[in-house]
N, C-alpha and C positions, 0 to 999 in steps of 0.2 A: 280829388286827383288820385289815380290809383299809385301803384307803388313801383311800376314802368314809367311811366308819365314822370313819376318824380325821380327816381334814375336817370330818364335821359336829360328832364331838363337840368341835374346835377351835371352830367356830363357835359353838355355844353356849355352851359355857365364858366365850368374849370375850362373847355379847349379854348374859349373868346379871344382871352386876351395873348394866345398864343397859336392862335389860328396863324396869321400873316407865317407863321416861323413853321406851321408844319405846310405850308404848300409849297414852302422853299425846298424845305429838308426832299418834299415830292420831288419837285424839279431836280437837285440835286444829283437822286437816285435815277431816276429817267437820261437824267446828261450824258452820261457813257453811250446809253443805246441810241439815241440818238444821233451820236455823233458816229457811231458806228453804221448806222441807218442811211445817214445825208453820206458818208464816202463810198456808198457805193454808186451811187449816184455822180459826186463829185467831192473828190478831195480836196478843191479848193473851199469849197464850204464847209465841210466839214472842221477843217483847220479852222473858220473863220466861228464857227457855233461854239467851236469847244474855246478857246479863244473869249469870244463878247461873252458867253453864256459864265463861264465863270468869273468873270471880272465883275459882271452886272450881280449874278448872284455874292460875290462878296461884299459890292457896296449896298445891296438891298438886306441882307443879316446888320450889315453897321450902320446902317442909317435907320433901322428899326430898334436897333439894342439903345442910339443915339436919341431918338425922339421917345422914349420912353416907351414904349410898346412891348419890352421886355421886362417883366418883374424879376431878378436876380430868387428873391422867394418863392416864386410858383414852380412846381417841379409835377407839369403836366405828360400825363402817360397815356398812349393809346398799347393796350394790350403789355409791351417790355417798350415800350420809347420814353425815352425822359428828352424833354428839353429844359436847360435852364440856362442859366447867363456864362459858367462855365463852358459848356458844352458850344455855346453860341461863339466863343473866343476861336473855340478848334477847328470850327466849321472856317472860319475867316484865314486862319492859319494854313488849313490844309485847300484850301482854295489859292492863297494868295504864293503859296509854293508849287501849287499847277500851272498857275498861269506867267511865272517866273522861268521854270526850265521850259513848259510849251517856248517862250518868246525865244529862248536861251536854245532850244534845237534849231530854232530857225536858220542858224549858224549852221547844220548840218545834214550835211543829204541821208537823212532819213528814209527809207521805203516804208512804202502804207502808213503815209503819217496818220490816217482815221484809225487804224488798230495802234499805232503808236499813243494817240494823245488817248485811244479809249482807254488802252490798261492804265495808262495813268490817271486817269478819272477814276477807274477801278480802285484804286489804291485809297485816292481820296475818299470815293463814299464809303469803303471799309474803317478808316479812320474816323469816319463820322459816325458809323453802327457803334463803334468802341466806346465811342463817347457818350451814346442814347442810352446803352443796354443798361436795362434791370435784371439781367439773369445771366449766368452763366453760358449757355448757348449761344447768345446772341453775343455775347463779348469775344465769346473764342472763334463767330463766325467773324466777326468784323476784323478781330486781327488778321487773320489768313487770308480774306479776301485783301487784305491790305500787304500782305507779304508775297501771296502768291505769282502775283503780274511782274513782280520786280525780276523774277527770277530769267524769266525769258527777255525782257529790258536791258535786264545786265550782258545778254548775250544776243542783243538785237545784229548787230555786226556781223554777219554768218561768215564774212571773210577774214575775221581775225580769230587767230587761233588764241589768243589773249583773251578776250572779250570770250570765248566757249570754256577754255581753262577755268577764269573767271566765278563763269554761272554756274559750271559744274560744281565748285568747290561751295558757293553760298547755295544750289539745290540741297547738296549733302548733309551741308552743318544746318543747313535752315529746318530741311525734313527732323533732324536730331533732334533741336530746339524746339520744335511743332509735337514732337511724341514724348518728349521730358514735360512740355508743359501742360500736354493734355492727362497725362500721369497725375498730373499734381492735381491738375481742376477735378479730374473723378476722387483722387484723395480728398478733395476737400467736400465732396459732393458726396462720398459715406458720410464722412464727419458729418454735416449737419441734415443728410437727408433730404436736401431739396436744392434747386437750382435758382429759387429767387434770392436778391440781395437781401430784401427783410426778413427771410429767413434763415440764413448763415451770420445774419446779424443778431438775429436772438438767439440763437446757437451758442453759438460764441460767447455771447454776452452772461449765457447763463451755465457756462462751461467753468468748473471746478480745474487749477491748478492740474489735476492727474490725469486730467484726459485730455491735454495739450498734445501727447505723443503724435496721434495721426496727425491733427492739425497744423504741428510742427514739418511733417514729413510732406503735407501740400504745399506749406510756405515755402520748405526749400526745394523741391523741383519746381516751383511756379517763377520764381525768381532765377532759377538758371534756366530755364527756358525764356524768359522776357530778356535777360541779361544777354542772350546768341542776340539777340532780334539788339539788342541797344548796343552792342559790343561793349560790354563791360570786363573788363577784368576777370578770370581769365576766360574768357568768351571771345576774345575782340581778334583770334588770329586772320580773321576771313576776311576784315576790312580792308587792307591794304591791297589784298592782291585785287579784290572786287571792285574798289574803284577808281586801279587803273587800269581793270580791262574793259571796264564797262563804257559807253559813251560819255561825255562828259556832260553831257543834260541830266543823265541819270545816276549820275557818281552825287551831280548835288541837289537832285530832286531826292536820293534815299540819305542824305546825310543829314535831311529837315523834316523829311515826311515820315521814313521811319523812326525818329528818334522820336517825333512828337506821336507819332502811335502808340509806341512802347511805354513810354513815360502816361500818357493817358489814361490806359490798360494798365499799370503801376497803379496810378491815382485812385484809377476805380474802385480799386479792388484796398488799397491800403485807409482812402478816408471814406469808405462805403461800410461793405459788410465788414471787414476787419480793422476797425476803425480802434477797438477794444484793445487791441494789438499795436498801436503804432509806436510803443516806446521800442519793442523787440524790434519790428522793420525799421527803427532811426540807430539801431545799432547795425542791421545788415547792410544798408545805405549806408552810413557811414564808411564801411568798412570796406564797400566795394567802389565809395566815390575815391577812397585815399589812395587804392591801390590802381584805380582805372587812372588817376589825374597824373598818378607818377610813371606810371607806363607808359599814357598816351603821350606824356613829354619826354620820355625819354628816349620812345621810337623817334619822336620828329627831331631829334638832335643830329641826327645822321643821315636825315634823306638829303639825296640831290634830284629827286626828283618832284615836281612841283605836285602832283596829283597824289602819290602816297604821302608826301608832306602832310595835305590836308587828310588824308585818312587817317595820320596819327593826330592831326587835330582834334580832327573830330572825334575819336577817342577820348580824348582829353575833356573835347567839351561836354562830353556824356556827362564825363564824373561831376563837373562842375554841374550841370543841369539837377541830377540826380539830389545836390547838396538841398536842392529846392523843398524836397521829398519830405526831410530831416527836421521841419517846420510842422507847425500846427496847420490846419485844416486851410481855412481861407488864405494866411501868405504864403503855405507851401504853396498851396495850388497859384493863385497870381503872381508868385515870384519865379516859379518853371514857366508859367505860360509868358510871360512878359519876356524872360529872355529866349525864350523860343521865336519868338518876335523878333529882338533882336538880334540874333542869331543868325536870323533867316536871311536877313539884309544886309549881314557883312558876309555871310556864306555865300552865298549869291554873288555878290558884287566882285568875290574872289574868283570865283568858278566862271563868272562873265570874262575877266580879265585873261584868265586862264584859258577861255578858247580864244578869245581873238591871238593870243601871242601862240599857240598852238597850230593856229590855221598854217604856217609857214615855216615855224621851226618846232623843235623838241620842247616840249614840256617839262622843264628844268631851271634849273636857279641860275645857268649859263648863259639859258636865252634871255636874261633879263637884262644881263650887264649891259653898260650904260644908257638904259633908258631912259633915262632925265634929262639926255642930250639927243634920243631919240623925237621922243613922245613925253612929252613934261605931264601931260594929262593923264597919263597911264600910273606914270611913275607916283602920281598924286594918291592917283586911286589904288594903287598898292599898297603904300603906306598909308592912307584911313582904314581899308580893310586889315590889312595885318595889324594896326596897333587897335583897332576896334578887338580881334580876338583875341589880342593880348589882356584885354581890358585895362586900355589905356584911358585915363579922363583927355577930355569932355567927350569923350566916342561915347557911342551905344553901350561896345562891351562893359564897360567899366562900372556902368548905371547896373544892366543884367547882371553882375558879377556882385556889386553891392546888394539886390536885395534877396540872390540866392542865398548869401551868406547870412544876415540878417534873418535869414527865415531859418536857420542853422541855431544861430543867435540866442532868436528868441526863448528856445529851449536851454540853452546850457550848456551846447555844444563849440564849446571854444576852440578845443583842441581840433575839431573838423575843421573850420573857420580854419586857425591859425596854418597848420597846415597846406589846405588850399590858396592863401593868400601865399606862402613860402614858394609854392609852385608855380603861383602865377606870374612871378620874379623866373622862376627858368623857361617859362612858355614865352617871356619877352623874349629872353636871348634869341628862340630859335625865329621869331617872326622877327627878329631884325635881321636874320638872314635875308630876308624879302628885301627889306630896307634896303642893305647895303650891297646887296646885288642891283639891284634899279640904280640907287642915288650913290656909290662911291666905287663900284668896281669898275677897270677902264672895257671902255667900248672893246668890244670884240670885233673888228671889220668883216670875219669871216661869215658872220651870221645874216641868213637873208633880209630883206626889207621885211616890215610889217603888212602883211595884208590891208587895204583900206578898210578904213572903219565906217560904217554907213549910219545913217542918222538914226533908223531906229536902234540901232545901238549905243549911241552917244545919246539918243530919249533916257532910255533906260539904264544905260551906268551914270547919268547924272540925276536920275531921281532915286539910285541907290546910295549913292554916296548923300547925296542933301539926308537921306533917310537915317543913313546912319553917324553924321551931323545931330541931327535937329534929335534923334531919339535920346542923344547924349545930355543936350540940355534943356530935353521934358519930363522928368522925371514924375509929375503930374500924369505922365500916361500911368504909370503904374497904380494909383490911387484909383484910376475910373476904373483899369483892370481890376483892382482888389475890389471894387463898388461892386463890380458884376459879379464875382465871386461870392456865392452865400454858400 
C-alpha cells in the first residue's frame, strides 16, 4: 500500500465513528440558507423548516451522543474542525435556545419572519464554528458571525425609536469590543507566530517567565473584548438599555446564546492553547465574577421594570457562570455548560411569562399585582422561575449554582465561593420582588384583563417549568454531562 492509500485510509478510519456528527454539523450550516431559500417562496414553510429542522437536529446530536456513537476521547478534525463531546453539548444548547425564542416570537408580529429566524440560525452556527475551531481565524470568525445578526435583531422594530436607540448603542460598543479583541488575537499571534491552537500551545508551554510581557498584553485585550460580548464588569453598561429595546424574543435569545458564545470562546482559548496559564486566568475570573455578581445585584435592586430587571440578572448570572471557568479542565467545562442548560430553562420560562403579561399591559412589577387571584398558573410559574435564578433548592438554579461553585472549590478558591454564595442571599431579595408582586401585593382593578393564553403556550411553559423541576432533582444529569466532557 503506498503512503496516500495509507493516509487516506488513516483518515477515514479517524472520521468513522464521527461521521453521523459531521453530516449534522453540514446540515446545521446549510439550515439558515435554506430557510431563507423556502421564504421566498413561502413564509409559512419557512417558519415551519427552521422550526422541525432544529428541533430534529437537536434530538439527532442527543440521541447519538445517547447511543454511544460519540467517544468524548476522539477529537476528529477535517482541515481546523474539531468535534467532541464538549463541543456536541453547545450544539444542543445553541439549537435548543433557537427553537425556544423561534416558538417565543410566535407571540409577535414579526416581518420577514424567514430573515427573522435566518439571522437567528446565523448566530447559532457561528456559535457552533466557536466551538469546532482549531485556529485562531476560525474562532474569531465564529464569534462575529454570532454577534453580527444580533445587532440588526436588537433593532428589528423599525418603529420604535427604543429598539434603533438600542442597536445603535450595542453596534458601537460591540464594533469597540470586536477591534480590542482582535488587537489582542494579533498580539497573541506575534507572540507565538502561528494561528493554530497546537501551536500557541507549545509556545506558551516553552515560554520562559520574561517573555510573558506581550502574552500578557493579548490576554488582557482578549478578555475585555469577550467581557463587552458577556457583559462583565465593567463592560456590562449596554445590557440594560438593549434589552429593553429590543424585541422580547431577542432580549432572551442574546441573554442564552450570547453568554454561551462568549464563555465557549473563553473556554477555548483558556483549557486549549493557554491551558499553561490557567492559574493567572482563575485570578482574572475571579476578579471579574466578584465584581460582575455584585453589580449585576445591585442594578436589579432598583428596577421596576420587568425587562431591565432581567438584564441586571442576567449580569449577575455571567458572573456566577464565569465562576465555572475558575475550575480545572473537565468540571470547569461541565459545570458552565450544565448551568447554561439550566439557565436556559428558567430564562426562558421568565421571558415567556414576560410576553404573555406584556401583550396588554406594561412590562413591570405593577402589572403583576394580584396575579394569584388572577391567573394562579402564571403566579406558579413566576415563582419557580424567579426562585430557580435565585438558586433556590430543589429548582435547577440551585443544582447549576452548586457545581459552578464546586468547580471554584476544587481549586482553593474559597473566598470566590464564599463571596458568591453571600450574594446569592441579596439576588433572593430582589427576585422576591417577582414573588410578592404576583402572590401578596393587592390586586390593582385598574389594569387590563390578560390576553388569552393559547395552548401552544401552555405546551411550552408547562414543559418549562416540569424542566426546571425535574433538572433540580437530577443532579445525575451533570455526571453524563461531566462523561462527555474529556
Amino acid at each position: 500500500m503506498g503512503t496516500g492509500e495509507c493516509g487516506v485510509g488513516i483518515l477515514f478510519s479517524t472520521l468513522a465513528p464521527m461521521s453521523h456528527f459531521i453530516i449534522l454539523d453540514c446540515i446545521f450550516i446549510f439550515l439558515p440558507f435554506a430557510v431563507l431559500l423556502t421564504g421566498l417562496f413561502s413564509r409559512k414553510n419557512s417558519v415551519i423548516l427552521a422550526n422541525s429542522g432544529s428541533a430534529t437536529l437537536f434530538l439527532l446530536y442527543a440521541g447519538f451522543s445517547l447511543l454511544g456513537l460519540e467517544n468524548g476521547n476522539l477529537n476528529a478534525s477535517i482541515l481546523t474542525w474539531k468535534i467532541n463531546g464538549f463541543g456536541i453539548l453547545i450544539r444542543e444548547l445553541l439549537l435548543l435556545s433557537f427553537f425556544l425564542a423561534s416558538v417565543l416570537s410566535n407571540s409577535y408580529t414579526l416581518r420577514n419572519k424567514p430573515e427573522f429566524l435566518g439571522a437567528m440560525l446565523f448566530v447559532a452556527v457561528g456559535g457552533m464554528l466557536v466551538a469546532s475551531a482549531q485556529e485562531l481565524i476560525s474562532l474569531f470568525i465564529g464569534l462575529e458571525l454570532a454577534t453580527m445578526p444580533m445587532y440588526f435583531l436588537v433593532a428589528w422594530n423599525r418603529l420604535s425609536s427604543q429598539g434603533s436607540e438600542a442597536a445603535l448603542k450595542y453596534v458601537l460598543i460591540g464594533s469597540i469590543a470586536t477591534a480590542v479583541l482582535l488587537f489582542g488575537m494579533g498580539y497573541l499571534y506575534g507572540f507565538a507566530g502561528s494561528l493554530s491552537y497546537t501551536d500557541i500551545y507549545n509556545t506558551v508551554h516553552n515560554t520562559t517567565g520574561a517573555d510573558f510581557k506581550l502574552l500578557f498584553i493579548a490576554i488582557l485585550f482578549i478578555v475585555t473584548g469577550v467581557g463587552f460580548k458577556l457583559s462583565l464588569f465593567p463592560f456590562h453598561t449596554w445590557a440594560p438599555d438593549v434589552y429593553e429595546g429590543a424585541p422580547t424574543p431577542i432580549a432572551a435569545y442574546l441573554s442564552v446564546t450570547s453568554k454561551a458564545v462568549a464563555l465557549v470562546f473563553l473556554s477555548e482559548l483558556v483549557y486549549g492553547p493557554l491551558e499553561d496559564l490557567s492559574f493567572r486566568f482563575q485570578l482574572i475570573f475571579s476578579a471579574l465574577a466578584i465584581a460582575t455578581i455584585f453589580i449585576g445585584n445591585l442594578g436589579a435592586l432598583k428596577q421596576s421594570r420587568l425587562r431591565r430587571f432581567m438584564a441586571y440578572s442576567s449580569i449577575a448570572q455571567a458572573g456566577y457562570i464565569l465562576i465555572g471557568l475558575c475550575g480545572s479542565v473537565r468540571l470547569g467545562e461541565s459545570s458552565f455548560v450544565y448551568y447554561l442548560f439550566l439557565y436556559a430553562f428558567s430564562n426562558y420560562l421568565m421571558f415567556f411569562l414576560i410576553g404573555i403579561i406584556g401583550k396588554n399591559r406594561q412590562e413591570s412589577f405593577d402589572s403583576l399585582r394580584g396575579l394569584s387571584k388572577e391567573n394562579p398558573l402564571l403566579a406558579v410559574l413566576f415563582a419557580i422561575s424567579a426562585f430557580s435564578l435565585a438558586g433556590i433548592p430543589p429548582l435547577a438554579g440551585f443544582i447549576g449554582k452548586w457545581m459552578v461553585f464546586a468547580s471554584a472549590a476544587s481549586v482553593g478558591n474559597y473566598v470566590l465561593v464564599g463571596f458568591a454564595a453571600i450574594n446569592s442571599v441579596i439576588a433572593l431579595y430582589y427576585y422576591l420582588q417577582i414573588v410578592k408582586a404576583a402572590w401578596v401585593s393587592e390586586e390593582n382593578l385598574n389594569l387590563p384583563p390578560l390576553s388569552p393564553i393559547h395552548l401552544w403556550q401552555k405546551t411550552v411553559l408547562g414543559f418549562l417549568g416540569i424542566a426546571v423541576l425535574f433538572c433540580g432533582v437530577a443532579p445525575w444529569l451533570h455526571s453524563y454531562i461531566y462523561s462527555l466532557v474529556q
